[in-house]
Backbone as CSV, one residue per row, in Angstrom:
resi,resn,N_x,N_y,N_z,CA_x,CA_y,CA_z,C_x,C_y,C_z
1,UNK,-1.860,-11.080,4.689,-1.745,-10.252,3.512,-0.918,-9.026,3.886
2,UNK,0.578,-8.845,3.170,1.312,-7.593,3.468,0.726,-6.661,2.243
3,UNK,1.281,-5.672,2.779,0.737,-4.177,1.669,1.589,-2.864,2.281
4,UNK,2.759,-2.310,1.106,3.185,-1.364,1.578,2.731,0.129,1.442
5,UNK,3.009,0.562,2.777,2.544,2.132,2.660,3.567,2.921,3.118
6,UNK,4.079,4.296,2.185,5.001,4.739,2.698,6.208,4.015,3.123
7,UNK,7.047,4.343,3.866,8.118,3.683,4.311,7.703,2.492,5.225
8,UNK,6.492,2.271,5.516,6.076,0.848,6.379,5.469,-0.596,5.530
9,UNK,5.521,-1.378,6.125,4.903,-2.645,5.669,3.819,-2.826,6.833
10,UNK,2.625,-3.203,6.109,1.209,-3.217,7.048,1.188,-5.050,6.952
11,UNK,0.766,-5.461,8.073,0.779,-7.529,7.273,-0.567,-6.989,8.253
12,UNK,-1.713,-7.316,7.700,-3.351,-7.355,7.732,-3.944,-8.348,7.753
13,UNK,-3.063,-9.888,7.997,-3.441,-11.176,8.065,-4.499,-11.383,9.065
14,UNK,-5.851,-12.022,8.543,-6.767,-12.268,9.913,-6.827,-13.189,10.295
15,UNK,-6.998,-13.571,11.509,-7.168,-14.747,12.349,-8.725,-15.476,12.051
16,UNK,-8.608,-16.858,11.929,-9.835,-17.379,11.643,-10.226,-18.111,12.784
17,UNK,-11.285,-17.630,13.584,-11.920,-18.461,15.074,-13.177,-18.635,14.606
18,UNK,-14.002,-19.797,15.310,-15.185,-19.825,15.721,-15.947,-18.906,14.255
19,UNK,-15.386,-19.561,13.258,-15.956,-19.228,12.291,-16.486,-17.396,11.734
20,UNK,-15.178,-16.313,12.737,-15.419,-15.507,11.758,-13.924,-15.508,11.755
21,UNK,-13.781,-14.189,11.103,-12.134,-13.202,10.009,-12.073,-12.239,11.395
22,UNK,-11.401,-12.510,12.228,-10.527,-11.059,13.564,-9.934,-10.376,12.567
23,UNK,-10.259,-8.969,12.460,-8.984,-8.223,12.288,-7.896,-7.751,12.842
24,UNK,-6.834,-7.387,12.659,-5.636,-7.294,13.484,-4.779,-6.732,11.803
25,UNK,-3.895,-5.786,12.985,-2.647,-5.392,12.071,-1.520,-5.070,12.539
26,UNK,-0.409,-5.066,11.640,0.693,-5.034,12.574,1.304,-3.961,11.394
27,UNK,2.122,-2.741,12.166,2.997,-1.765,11.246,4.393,-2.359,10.939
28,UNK,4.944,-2.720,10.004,6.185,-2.500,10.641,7.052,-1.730,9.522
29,UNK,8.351,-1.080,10.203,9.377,0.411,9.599,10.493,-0.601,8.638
30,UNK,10.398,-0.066,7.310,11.229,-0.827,6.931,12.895,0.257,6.751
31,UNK,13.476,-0.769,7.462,14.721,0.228,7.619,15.904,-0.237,5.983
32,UNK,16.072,0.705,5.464,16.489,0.324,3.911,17.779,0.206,4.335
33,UNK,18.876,0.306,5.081,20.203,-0.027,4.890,19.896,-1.233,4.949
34,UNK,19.620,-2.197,6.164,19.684,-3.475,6.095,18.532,-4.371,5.399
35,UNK,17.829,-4.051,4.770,16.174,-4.524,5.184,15.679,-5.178,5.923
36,UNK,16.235,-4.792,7.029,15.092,-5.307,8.118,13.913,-4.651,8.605
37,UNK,12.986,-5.336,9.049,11.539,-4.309,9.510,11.773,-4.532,11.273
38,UNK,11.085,-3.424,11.694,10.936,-3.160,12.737,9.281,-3.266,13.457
39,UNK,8.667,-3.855,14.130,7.591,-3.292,14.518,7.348,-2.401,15.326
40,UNK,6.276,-1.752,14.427,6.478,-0.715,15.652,4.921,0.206,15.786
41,UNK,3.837,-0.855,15.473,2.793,-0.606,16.597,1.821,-1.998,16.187
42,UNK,0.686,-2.432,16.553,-0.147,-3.693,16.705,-1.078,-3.426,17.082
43,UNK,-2.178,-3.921,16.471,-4.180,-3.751,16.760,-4.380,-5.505,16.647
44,UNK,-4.423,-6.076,17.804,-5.267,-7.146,17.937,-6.367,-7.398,17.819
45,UNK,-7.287,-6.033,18.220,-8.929,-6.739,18.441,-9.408,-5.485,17.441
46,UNK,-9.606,-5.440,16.055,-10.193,-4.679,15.384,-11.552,-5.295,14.556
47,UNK,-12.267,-6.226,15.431,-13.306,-6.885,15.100,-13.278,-8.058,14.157
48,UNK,-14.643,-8.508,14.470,-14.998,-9.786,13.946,-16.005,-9.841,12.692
49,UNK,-15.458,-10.679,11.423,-16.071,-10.330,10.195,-16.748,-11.743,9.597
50,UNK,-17.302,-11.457,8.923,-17.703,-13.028,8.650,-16.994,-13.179,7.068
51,UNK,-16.757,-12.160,6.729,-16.029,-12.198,4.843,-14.343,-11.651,5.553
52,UNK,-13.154,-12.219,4.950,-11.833,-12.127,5.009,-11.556,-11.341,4.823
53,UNK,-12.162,-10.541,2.899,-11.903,-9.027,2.296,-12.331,-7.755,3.627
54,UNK,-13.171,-8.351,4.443,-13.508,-6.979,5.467,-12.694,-6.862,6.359
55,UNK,-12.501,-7.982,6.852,-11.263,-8.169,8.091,-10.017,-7.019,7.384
56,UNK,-9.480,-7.620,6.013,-8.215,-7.048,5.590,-8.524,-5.325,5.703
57,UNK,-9.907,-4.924,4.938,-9.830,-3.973,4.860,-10.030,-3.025,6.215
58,UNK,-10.066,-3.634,7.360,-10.552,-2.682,8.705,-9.340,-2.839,8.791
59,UNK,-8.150,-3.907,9.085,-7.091,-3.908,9.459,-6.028,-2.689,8.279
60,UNK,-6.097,-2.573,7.303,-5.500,-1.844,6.320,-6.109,0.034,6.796
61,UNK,-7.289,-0.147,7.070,-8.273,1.154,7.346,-7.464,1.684,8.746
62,UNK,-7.136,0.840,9.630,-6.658,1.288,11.199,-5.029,1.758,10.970
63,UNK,-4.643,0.923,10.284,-2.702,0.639,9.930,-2.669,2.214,9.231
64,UNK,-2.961,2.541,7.958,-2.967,3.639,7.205,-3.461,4.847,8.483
65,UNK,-4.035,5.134,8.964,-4.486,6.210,9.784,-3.555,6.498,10.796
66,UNK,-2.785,5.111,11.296,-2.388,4.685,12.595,-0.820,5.732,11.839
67,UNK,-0.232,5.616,10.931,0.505,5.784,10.149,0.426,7.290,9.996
68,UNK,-0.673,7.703,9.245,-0.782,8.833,9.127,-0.320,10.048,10.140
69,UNK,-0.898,9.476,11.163,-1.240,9.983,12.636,0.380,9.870,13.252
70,UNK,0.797,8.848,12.918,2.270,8.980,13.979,3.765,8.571,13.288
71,UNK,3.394,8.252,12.131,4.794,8.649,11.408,5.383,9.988,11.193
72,UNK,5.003,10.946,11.421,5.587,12.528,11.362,6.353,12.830,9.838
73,UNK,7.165,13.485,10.136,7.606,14.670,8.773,8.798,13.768,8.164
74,UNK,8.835,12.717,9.157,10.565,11.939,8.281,10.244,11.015,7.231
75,UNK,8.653,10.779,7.446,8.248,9.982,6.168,7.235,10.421,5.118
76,UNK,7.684,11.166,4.678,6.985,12.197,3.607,7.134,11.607,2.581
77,UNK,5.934,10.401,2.417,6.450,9.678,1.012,5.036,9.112,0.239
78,UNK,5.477,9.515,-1.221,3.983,9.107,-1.673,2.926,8.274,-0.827
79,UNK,1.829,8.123,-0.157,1.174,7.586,0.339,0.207,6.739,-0.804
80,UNK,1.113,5.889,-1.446,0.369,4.762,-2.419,0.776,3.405,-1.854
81,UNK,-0.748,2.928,-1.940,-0.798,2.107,-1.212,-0.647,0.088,-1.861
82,UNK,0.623,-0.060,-1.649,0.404,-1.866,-2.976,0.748,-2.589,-2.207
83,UNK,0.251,-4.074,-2.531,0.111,-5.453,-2.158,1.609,-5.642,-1.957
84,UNK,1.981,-6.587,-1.571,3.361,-7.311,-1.123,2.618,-8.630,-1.522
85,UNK,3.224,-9.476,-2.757,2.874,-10.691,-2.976,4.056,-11.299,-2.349
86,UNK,3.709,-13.013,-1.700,4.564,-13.762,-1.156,5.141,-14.065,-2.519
87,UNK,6.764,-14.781,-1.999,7.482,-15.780,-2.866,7.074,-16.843,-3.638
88,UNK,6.805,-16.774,-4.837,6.429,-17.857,-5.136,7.719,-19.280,-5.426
């Protein structure tokens, strides 16, 4: 599941093992001349959930902070937070 914040794209997709939801997130910078994204930080082990919606939301909860915390003054941009639906 992607979801943009600010100038980044968060993908909050969880891993399904041994029957729970891992959270994990990945930042990545979306650079607007080309659109390409960049990554540019990753949380593998942000726990084990037994519902999917929790996984997303610890992974979305770490990404947004992670963001907050180390994107600085060049991304001063509404901090609203929306879904990225795939292609249909």
């Amino acid at each position: 599941m992607r979801f943009a914040y600010k100038v980044f794209t968060i993908d909050a997709s969880p891993d399904f093992f041994l029957g729970r939801f891992w959270a994990r997130a990945r930042v990545m910078e979306r650079i607007t001349d080309t659109h390409a994204q960049t990554s540019v930080a990753d949380a593998d082990d942000l726990g084990a959930f037994s519902d999917r919606k929790l996984a997303i939301d610890r992974a979305v909860e770490w990404a947004t902070k992670w963001i907050d915390g180390n994107a600085g003054e060049r991304h001063v941009v509404s901090p609203v937070l929306t879904t990225i639906l795939p292609p249909q």
